[in-house]
N, C-alpha and C positions, 0 to 999 in steps of 0.2 A: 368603280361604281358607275352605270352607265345613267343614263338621263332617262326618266321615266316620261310616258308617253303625254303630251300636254290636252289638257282637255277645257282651257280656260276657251271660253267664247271674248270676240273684238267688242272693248268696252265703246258702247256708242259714244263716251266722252272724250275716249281719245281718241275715235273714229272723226268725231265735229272739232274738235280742234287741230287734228291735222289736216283737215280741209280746208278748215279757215285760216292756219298758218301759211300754206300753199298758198293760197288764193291774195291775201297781204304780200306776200313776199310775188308772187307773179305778179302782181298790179305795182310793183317798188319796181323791177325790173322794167315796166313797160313805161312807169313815168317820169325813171330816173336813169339819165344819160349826160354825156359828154358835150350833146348837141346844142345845149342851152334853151330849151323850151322848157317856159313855166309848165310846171307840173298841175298847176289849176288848167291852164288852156289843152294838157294831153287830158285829164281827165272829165273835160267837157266834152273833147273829140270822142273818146270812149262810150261818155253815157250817150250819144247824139247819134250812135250806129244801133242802141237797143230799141226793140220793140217799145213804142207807144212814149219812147223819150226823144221828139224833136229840136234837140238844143242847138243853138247854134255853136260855133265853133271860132277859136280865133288861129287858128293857124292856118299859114298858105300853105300850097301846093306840096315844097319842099316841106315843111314840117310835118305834114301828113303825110308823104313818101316815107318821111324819117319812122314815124310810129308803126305806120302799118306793113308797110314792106322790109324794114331791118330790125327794129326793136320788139314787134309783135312774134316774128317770126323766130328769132331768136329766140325769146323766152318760153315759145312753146316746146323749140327743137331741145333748147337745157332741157327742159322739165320731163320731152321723152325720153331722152337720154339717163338721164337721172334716174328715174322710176327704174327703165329696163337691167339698167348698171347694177340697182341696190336690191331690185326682187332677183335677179339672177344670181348676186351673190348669197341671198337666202338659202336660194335652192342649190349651190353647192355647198354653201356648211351645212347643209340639213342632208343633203346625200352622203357627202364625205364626215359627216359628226365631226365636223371640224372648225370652232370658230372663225381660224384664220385663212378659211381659205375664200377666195373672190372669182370674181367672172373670168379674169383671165390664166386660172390654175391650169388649164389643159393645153395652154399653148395657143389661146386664142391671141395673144397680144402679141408675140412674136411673128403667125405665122399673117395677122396683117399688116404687120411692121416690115415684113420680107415683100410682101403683094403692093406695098405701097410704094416702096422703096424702088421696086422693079418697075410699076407703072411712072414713077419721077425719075427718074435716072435713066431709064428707055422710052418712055414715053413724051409727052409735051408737057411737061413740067407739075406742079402742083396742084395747076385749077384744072387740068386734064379731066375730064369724063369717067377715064380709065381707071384712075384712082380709087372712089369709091370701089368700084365693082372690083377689081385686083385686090383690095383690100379685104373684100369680105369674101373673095374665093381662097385667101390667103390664109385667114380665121377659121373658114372651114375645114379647110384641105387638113389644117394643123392638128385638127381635135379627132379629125376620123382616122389620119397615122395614129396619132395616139390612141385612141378607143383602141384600133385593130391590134397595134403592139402590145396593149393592157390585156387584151381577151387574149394574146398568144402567149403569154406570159403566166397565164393563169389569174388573171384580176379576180375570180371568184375568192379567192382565199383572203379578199380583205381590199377597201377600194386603195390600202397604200401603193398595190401596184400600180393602178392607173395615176397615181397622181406623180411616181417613180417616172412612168411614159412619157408623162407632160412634159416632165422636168427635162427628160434626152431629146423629147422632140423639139421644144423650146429653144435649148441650148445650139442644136444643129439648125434650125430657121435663123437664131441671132445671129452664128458664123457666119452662114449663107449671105446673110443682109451685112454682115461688117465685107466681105470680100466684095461685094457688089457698086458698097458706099465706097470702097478704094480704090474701085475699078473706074469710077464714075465721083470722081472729088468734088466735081462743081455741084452736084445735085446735092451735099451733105447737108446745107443750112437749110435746104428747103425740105429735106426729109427729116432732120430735129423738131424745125417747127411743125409737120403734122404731128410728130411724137410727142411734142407737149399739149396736144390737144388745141382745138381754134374750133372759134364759133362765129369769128367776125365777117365769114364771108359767106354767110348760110343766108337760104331764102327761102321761100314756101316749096320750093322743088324738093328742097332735100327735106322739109317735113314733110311730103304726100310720097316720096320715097321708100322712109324706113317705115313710114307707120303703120303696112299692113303687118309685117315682120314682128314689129312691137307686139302687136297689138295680141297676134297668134300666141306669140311666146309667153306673154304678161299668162294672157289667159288659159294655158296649160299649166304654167306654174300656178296657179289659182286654184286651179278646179284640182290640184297634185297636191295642195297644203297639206293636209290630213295627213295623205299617205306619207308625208315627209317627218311627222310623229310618230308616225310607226316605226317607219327606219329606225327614229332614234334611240328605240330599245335592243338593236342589236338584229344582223341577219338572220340568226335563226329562230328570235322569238318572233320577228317582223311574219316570218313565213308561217308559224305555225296561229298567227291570228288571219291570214288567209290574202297575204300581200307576196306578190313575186317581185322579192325587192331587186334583184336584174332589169325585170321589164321595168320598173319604176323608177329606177336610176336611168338606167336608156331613154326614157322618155324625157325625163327634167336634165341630162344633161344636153340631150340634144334641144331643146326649150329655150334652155337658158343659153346653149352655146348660138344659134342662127339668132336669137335675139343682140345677143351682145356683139357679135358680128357685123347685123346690123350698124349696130350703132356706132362703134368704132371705123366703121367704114365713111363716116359722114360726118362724124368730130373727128378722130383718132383716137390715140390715148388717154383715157381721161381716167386715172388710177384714185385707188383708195376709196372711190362711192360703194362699191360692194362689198365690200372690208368694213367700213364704218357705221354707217346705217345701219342694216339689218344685227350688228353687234349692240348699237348703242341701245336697238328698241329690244333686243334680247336682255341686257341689263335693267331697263326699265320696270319692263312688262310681260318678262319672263319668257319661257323659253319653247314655246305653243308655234307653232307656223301659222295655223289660224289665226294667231295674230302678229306674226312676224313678219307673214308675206303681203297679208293689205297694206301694213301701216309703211313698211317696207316702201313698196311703190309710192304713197305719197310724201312721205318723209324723202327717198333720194330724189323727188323733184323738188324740191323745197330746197334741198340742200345744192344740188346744181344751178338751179337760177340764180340761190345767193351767192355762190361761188363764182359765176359769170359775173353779177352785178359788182361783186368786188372786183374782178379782174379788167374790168374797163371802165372803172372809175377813180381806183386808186394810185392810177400815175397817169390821167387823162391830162392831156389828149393822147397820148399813147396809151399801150391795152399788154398788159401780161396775158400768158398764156395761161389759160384755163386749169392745167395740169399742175403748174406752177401753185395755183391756189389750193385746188385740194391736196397735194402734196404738203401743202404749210399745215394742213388741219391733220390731213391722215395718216402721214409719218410718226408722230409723237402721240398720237392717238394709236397706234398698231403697238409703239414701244409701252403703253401703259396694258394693251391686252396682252402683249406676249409677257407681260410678267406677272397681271391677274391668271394669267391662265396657264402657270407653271404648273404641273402637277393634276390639271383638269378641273382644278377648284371653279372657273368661270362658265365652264361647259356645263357644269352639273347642277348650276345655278336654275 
């Protein structure tokens, strides 16, 4: 039985409450840290920068360094990340009609796991320049082997081919990067730790970085909602309501893949946000992209801020990896979908 085409509109109630949940949990991130500043004196600092609110402020120089330059910027870069991570992975379970699948299905996590790897182990180390950029030609390069080996294949017969491509291209980038990491022993710690994902050394650069990329991607997958219901009745009834479900998948995979490339490029790995979210608001609130792809975007920013703020606070003064947290959430949340959705009983929800 396939999933019939969603025509529920985004209820404004749960459009205002996951703005206001975001919006709470961003302002928890900004005034709760490791650094010891009363959280009354960050949120004086805060109202004293708005329009037509002159307050004064009790923190020095340093304290204000701390908010605006590491804590502010932080919780914006989680919160783009998060968005990009969890509407990406909308827009491939709504291509692929597949719950389980996320932003990094086609190879994007492996092939900038190889680009990264290569710019730290050949390059100057972790905080290198190079990094970023290597990682997200690494993401790229991975999806368009694969696209091209899916279309040589015959991908039109069903997208299990192209997600079959991901899978050999995936597999040959991980080799690649295990030979490289052997090749090059002393760079291994420092290319784990990108791979558990880090936020602790982000600054307003790498938010004015990826945010035009976000921002492009976000909003293709947006304005693609619709057609992403259509898909879900199947490719031949998709086509005969006046959709070329080819060009429509080509467009939100490529959307969703530069986006999360993006991003991966300037956290790393940060798993399970596109897998989780966009699942948990389809069990909610059903199974419409028109309302799985907004709430989507602000729900996986809500969820990566709070996933930060846990991760450098709960063994502060030291900082778990970012990766490490959603991994604690997303692992045993993927084991309760892969067994509601034996049989396709969750998908047709």
């Amino acid at each position: 039985m396939r999933a019939a085409v969603g025509t529920r509109r985004l209820p404004p109630l749960a459009l205002a409450g996951a703005v206001a949940v975001l919006a709470t949990v961003a302002l928890a991130g900004i005034v709760v840290g490791p650094a010891g500043i009363a959280p009354g004196a960050v949120l004086s600092e805060l109202a004293g920068r708005l329009p037509g609110l002159e307050t004064g402020t009790d923190l020095d120089a340093r304290q204000a360094a701390i908010v605006w330059d590491l804590r502010l910027p932080r919780v914006v870069l989680a919160g783009l990340v998060g968005a990009m991570l969890a509407i990406a992975g909308a827009a491939y379970q709504g291509v692929f009609r597949n719950p389980l699948a996320d932003p990094y299905l086609l190879g994007v996590a492996a092939g900038a796991g190889l680009g990264a790897t290569l710019a730290i182990a050949y390059g100057t180390g972790p905080t290198s320049a190079l990094v970023p950029l290597a990682a997200f030609a690494g993401a790229v390069v991975a999806v368009v082997i694969t696209y091209g080996l899916g279309r040589s294949a015959g991908w039109r017969t069903g997208p299990a081919t192209l997600i079959l491509a991901g899978v050999a291209v995936a597999a040959f980038f991980t080799a690649v990067q295990t030979f490289v990491q052997q090749r090059q022993a002393d760079s291994i710690r420092e290319v784990y730790a990108w791979i558990l994902g880090r936020l602790g050394t982000v600054g307003w650069s790498e938010v004015r970085l990826i945010l035009p990329y976000l921002a492009v991607s976000a909003t293709v997958i947006l304005l693609y909602r619709r057609m992403l219901d259509v898909l879900a009745v199947g490719e031949e009834e998709a086509a005969t309501l006046g959709a070329r479900p080819d060009r429509v998948r080509a467009v939100l995979v490529a959307a969703a893949t530069i986006g999360t490339a993006a991003a991966v490029a300037v956290t790393g790995l940060i798993g399970f946000v596109g897998l989780v979210v966009p699942h948990a608001i389809r069990l909610l609130l059903g199974g419409s992209y028109r309302v799985i792809a907004p709430l989507s975007l602000l729900a996986g920013a809500t969820f990566l801020i709070l996933a930060d703020l846990v991760a450098r606070t709960v063994v502060a003064p030291a900082e778990l990896p970012i990766g490490v947290v959603t991994a604690f959430v997303g692992a045993p949340f993927f084991a309760v979908v892969l067994r509601t959705t034996r049989g396709g009983s969750a998908w047709e929800r």
